[in-house]
C-alpha positions as CSV (number, residue, x, y, z in Angstrom):
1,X,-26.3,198.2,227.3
2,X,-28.7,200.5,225.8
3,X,-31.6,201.8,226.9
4,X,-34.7,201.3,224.9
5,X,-37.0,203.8,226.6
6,X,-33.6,206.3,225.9
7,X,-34.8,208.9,223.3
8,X,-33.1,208.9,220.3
9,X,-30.7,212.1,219.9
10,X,-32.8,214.7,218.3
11,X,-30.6,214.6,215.7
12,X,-30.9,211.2,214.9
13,X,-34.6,211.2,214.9
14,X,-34.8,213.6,212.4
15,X,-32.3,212.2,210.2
16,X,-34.8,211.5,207.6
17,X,-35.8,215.0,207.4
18,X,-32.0,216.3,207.1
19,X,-31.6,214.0,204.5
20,X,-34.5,215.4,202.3
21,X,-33.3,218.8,202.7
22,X,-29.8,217.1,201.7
23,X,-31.0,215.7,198.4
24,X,-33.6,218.7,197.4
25,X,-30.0,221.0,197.9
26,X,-28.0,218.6,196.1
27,X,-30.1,217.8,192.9
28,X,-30.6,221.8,192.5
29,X,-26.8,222.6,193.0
30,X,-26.1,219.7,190.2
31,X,-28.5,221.2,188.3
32,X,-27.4,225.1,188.1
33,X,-23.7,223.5,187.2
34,X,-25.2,221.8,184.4
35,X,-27.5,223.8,182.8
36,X,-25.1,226.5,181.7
37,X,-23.2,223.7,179.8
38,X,-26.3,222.6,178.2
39,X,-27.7,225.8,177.0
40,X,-24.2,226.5,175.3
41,X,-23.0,222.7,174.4
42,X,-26.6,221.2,173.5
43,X,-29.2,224.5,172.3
44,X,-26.0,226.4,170.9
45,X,-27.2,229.5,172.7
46,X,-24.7,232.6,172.9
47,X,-23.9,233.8,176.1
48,X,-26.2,236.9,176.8
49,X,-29.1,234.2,176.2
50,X,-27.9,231.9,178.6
51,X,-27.3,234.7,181.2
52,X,-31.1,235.9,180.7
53,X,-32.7,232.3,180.2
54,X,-30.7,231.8,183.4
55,X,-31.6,235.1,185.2
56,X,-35.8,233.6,184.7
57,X,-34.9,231.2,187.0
58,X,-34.3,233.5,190.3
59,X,-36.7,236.0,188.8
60,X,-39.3,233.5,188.9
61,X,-38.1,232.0,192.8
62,X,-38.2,235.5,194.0
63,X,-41.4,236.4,192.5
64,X,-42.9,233.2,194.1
65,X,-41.8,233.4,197.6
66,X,-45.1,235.8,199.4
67,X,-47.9,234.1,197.7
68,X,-46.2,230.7,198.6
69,X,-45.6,232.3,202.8
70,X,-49.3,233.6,202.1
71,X,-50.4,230.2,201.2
72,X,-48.9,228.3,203.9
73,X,-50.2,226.5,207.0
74,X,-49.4,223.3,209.0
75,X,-52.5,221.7,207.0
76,X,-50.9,222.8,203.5
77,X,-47.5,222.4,204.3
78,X,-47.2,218.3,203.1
79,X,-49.3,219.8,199.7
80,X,-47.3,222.4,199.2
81,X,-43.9,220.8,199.5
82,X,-45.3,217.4,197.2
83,X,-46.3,220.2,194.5
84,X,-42.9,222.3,194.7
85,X,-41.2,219.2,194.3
86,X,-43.2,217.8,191.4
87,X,-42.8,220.9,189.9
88,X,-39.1,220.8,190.1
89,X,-39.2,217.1,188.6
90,X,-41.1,218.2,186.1
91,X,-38.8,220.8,185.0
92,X,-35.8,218.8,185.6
93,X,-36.9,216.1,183.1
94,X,-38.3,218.1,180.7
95,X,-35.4,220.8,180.3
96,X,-33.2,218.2,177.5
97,X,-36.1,218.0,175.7
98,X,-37.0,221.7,175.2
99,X,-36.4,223.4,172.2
100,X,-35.2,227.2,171.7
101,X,-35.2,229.8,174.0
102,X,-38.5,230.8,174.9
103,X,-39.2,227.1,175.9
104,X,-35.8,226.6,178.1
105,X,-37.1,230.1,179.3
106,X,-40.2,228.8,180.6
107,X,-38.9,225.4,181.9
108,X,-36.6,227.1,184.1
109,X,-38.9,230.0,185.2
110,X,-41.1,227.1,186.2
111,X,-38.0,224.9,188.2
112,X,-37.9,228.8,189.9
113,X,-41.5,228.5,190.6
114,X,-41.1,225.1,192.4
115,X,-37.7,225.7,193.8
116,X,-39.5,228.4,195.7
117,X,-42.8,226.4,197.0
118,X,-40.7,223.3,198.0
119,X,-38.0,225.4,199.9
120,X,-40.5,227.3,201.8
121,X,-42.3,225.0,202.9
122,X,-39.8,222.7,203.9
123,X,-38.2,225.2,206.4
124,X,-41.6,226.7,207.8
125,X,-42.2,222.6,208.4
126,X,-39.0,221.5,210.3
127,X,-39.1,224.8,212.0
128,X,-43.2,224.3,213.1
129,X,-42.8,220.7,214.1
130,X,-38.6,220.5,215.2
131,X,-37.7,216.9,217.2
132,X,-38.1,216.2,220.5
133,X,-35.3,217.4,222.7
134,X,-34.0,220.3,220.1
135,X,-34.3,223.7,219.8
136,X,-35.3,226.0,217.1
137,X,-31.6,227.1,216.4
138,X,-30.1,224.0,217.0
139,X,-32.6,222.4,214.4
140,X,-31.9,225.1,211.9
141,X,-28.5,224.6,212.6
142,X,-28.3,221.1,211.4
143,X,-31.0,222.4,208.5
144,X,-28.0,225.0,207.5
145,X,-25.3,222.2,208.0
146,X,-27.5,219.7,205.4
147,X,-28.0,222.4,203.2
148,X,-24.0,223.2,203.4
149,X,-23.2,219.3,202.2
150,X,-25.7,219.4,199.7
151,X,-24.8,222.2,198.1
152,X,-20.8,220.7,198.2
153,X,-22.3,217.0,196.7
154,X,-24.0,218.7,193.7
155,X,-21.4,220.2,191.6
156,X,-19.3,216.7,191.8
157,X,-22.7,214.6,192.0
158,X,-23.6,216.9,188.6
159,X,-19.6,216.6,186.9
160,X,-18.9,213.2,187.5
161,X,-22.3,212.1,186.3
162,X,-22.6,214.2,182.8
163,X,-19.1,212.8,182.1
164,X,-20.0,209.1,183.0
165,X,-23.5,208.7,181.3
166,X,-24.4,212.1,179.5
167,X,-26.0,215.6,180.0
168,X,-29.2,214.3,179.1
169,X,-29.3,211.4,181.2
170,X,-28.5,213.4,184.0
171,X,-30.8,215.6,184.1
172,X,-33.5,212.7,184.1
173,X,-31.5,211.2,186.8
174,X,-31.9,214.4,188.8
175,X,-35.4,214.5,188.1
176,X,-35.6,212.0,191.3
177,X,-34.0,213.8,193.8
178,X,-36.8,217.0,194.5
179,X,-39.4,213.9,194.7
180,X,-37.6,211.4,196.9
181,X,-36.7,214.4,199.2
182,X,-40.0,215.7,199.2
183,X,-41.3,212.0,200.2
184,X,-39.2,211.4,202.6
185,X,-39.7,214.5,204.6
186,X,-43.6,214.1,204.7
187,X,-43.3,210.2,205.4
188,X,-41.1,211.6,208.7
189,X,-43.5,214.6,209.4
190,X,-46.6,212.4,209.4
191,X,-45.4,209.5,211.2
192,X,-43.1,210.4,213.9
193,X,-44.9,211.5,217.6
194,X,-41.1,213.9,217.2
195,X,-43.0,216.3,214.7
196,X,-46.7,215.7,215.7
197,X,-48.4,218.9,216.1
198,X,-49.1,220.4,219.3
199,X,-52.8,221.1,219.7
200,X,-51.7,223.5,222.5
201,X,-50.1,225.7,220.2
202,X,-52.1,228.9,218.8
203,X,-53.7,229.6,215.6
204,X,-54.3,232.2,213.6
205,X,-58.2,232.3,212.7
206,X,-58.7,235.9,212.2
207,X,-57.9,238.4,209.6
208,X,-57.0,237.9,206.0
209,X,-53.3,236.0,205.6
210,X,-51.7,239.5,204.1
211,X,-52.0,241.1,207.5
212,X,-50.0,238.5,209.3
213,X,-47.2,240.3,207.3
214,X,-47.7,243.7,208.6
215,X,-47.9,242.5,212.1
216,X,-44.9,241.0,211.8
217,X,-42.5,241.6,214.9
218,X,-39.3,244.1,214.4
219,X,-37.1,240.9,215.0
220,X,-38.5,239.3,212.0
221,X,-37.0,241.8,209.9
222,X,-33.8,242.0,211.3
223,X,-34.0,238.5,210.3
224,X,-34.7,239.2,207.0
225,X,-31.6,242.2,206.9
226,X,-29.3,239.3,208.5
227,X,-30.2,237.4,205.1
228,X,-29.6,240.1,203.0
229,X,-26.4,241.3,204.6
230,X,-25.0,237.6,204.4
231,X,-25.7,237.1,200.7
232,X,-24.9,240.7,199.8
233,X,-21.7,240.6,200.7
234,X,-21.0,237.2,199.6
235,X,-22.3,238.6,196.1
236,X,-20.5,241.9,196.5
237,X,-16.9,240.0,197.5
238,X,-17.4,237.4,194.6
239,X,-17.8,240.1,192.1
240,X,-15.5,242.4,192.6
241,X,-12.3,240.8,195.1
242,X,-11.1,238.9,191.9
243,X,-10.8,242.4,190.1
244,X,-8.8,244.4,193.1
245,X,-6.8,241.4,193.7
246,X,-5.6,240.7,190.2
247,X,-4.8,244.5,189.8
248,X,-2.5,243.7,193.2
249,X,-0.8,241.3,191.4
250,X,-2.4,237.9,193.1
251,X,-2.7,235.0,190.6
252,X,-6.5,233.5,189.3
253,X,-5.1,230.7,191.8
254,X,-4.9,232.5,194.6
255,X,-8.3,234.0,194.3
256,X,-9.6,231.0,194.0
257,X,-8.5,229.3,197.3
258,X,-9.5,232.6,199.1
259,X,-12.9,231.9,197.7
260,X,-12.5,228.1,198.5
261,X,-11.6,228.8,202.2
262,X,-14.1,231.2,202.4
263,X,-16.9,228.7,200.9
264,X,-15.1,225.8,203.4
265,X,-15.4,227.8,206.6
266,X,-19.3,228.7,205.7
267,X,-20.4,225.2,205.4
268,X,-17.8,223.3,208.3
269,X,-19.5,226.3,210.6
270,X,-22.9,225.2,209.9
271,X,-22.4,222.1,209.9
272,X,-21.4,222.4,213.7
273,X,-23.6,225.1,214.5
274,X,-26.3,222.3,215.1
275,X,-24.8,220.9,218.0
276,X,-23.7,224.4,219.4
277,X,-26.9,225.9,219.9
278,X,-28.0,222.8,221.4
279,X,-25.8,224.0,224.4
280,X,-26.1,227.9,224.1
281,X,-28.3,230.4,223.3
282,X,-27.3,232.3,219.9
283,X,-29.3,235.2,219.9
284,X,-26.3,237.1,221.7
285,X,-24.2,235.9,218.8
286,X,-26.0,237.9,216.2
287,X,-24.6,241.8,216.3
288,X,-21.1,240.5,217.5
289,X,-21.2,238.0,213.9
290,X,-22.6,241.0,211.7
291,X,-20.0,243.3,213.4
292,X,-17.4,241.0,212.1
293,X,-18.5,240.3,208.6
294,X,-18.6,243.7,208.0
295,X,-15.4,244.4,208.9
296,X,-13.4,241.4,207.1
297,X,-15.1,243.5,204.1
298,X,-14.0,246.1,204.7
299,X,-10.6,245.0,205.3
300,X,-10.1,243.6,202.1
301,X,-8.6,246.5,200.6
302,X,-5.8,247.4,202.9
303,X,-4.6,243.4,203.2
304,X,-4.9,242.8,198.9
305,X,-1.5,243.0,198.6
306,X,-1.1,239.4,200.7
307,X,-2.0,236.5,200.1
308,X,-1.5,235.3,203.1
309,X,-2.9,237.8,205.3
310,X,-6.1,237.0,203.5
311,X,-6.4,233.5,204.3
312,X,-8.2,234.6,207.9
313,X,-10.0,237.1,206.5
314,X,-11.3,234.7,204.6
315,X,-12.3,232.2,207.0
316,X,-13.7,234.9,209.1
317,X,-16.0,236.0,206.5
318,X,-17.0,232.6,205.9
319,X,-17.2,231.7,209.7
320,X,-20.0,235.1,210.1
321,X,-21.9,234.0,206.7
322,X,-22.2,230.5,208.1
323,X,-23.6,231.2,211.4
324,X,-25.0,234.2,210.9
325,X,-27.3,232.2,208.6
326,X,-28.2,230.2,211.9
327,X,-28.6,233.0,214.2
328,X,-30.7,235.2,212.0
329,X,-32.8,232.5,210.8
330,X,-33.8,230.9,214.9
331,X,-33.9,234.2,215.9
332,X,-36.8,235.3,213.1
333,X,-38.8,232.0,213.7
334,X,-38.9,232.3,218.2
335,X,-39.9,235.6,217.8
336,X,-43.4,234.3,216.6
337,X,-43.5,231.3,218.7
338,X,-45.5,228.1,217.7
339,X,-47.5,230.4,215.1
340,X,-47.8,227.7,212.2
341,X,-49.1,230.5,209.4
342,X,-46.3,232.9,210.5
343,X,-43.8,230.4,210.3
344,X,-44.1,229.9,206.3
345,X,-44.1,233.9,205.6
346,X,-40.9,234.0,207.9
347,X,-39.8,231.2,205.2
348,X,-40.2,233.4,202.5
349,X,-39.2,236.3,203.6
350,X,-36.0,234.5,204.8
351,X,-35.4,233.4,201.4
352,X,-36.2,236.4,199.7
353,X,-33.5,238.0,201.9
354,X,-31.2,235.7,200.8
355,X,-32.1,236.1,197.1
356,X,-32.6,240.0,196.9
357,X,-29.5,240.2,198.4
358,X,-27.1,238.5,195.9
359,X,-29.4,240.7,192.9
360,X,-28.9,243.8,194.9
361,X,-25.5,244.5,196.4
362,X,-23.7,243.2,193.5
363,X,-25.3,246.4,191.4
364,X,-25.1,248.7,194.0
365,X,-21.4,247.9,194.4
366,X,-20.8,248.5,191.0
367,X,-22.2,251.8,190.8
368,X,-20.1,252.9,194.1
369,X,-16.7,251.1,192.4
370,X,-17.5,252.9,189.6
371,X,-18.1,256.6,191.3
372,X,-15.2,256.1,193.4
373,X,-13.1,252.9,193.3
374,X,-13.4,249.4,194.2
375,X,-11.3,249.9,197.2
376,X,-13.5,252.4,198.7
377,X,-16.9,250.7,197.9
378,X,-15.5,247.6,199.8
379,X,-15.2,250.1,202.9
380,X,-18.5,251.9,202.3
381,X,-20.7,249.3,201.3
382,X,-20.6,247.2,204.4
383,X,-20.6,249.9,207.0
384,X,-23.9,251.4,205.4
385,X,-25.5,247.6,205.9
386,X,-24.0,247.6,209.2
387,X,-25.6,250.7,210.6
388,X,-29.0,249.6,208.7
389,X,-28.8,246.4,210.9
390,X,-27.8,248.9,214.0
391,X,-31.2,250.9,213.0
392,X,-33.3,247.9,213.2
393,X,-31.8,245.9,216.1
394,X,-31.1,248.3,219.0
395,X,-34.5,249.4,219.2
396,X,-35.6,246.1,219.1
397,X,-32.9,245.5,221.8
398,X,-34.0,248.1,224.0
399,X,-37.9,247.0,223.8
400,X,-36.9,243.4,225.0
401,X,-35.0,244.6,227.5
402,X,-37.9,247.3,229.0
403,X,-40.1,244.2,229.0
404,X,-37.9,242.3,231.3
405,X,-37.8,245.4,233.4
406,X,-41.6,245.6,233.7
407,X,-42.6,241.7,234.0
408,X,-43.3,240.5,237.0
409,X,-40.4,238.5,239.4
């Protein structure tokens, strides 16, 4: 028999709250699928339009993320997350309807705009106010793992939908799934004792918000380098692995499973990363995962010959992306504790990791292929972001390690 005064498994009390961040990922990954399709098959746009219109989107997400970690606290979080979403909705249903470029220009930019507000202050709320039982990395474990499923349903959510009832249609259709997410995550955050704030835990009352940034703890920005690192080589292997591996003679098939596997391994580790750092403590998993992404990198070029030889290179690289995306991310958020204003700048500046770091390395990796060879950028590249990450995180190492030689036993 059960037990009625049992707790419910932290996981299962927040299940509402995974969900949202399920369906905000899922309409937005539908989305991006669609939209090249419609700028080409319904606004007859060329190509270099719809790879500029589309480049206003990120622009305008990047651009958005400070203010928004500026903006936020625990009392603006429920706003901020409504607006993003309504925002998004907007945009979403609007977008069939717009007419030439400057207008599908601005209707993205402004899904960009509300991608960013809603996203940020999602995270900085499941991290401020986590369930009952769960710890911050286990919580953004399962947060990774919902994000991982999402962004798998949107593509065939997106397909199967345009082909069933129309481009059009769908992106009305779509234009429900920012709002119900956003919904359902305040409903949860407001109701449940799971999520209630602490009245223990500190605030930040002095000082304008723009110094909380500059105070910012040197773990914070490791953080923030973990982000990068994971979406730059992501970016950097997706750009330019097809082009050394079809020169080695490996078929367009091929590539694509690597990249399949690679994608599979990301989102199965996340998706048990929740439930693993329920047990365990992952901030010793975080130079020991950086040490091995980099070095699946830079193996590519000696194994491009084989096929199969890549397959767990493949799944290692998507294995380090997956829970590096965990570790990074809990780390970043304990290291300021229960500080509500801190914990929507670490949001943004989380996500602008992630996002400068699929702009960046791809254009820096071109200009080292180009100096001196593909092959030799893919061992260069990853080493330099792997002693950047040394730089930052044995100093910070060393400090937490002299102040658990001088606290008291």
């Amino acid at each position: 028999m059960s037990n009625p005064d049992r707790p419910a498994h932290p996981l299962l009390a927040a299940a509402p709250v995974y969900l949202s961040v399920f369906l905000l990922i899922t309409g937005n990954s539908a989305l991006s699928v669609l939209v090249p399709v419609f700028l080409s098959r319904e606004a007859h746009l060329g190509t270099a339009t719809i790879g500029a219109i589309v480049g206003v989107y990120g622009t305008a997400a990047l651009a958005a993320r400070l203010p928004v970690g500026l903006a936020y606290n625990a009392a603006r979080g429920h706003k901020l997350l409504l607006t993003g979403a309504a925002v998004c909705a907007a945009a979403y249903a609007l977008l069939p309807l717009g007419d030439g470029t400057v207008q599908l220009a601005v209707l993205l930019a402004l899904n960009g705009l509300g991608w960013s507000i809603a996203t940020t202050a999602q995270l900085a709320l499941l991290v401020g106010r986590p369930p009952d039982g769960a710890s911050t990395a286990s919580a953004i474990g399962w947060f990774a793992g919902a994000t991982a499923l999402g962004s798998m349903a949107g593509g065939v959510l997106g397909g199967v939908t345009a082909d069933q009832i129309g481009l059009r249609a769908t992106f009305f259709l779509l234009a429900a799934t920012p709002l119900l997410a956003a919904l359902l995550m305040v409903r949860r955050v407001r109701r449940s004792k799971a999520f209630a704030i602490d009245p223990r835990a500190p605030r930040v009352t002095d000082g304008r918000a723009w110094r909380l940034l500059l105070r910012m703890p040197l773990k914070v920005w490791i953080g923030v380098l973990v982000m990068f690192f994971i979406n730059g080589l992501n970016a950097l292997t997706q750009t330019f692995h097809p082009l050394l591996a079809l020169a080695a003679g490996l078929s367009i098939t091929q590539i694509g499973a690597l990249s399949s596997i690679r994608s599979w391994s990301s989102g199965t580790s996340r998706l048990g990363s929740g439930s693993l750092f329920s047990r365990i403590d992952p901030a010793a998993f975080t130079m020991p995962l950086v040490l091995i992404g980099t070095l699946v990198v830079c193996l590519i070029p000696s194994l491009i010959h084989s096929f199969l030889l890549q397959i767990p290179l493949f799944a290692l690289a998507g294995l380090s992306r997956g829970l590096l995306r965990v570790t990074g991310s809990a780390d970043a958020f304990e290291a300021v504790g229960a500080d509500d204003r801190r914990h929507g700048l670490i949001s943004a500046l989380l996500y602008a990791g992630l996002d400068l770091g699929k702009i960046v390395l791809p254009v820096v990796g071109g200009v080292v292929a180009g100096t001196w060879g593909i092959a030799t950028m893919f061992r260069v590249v990853p080493l330099g972001l792997f002693a950047l990450y040394l730089a930052l995180a044995l100093p910070a190492r060393r400090a937490a390690l002299t102040r658990l030689d001088v606290s008291p036993r």
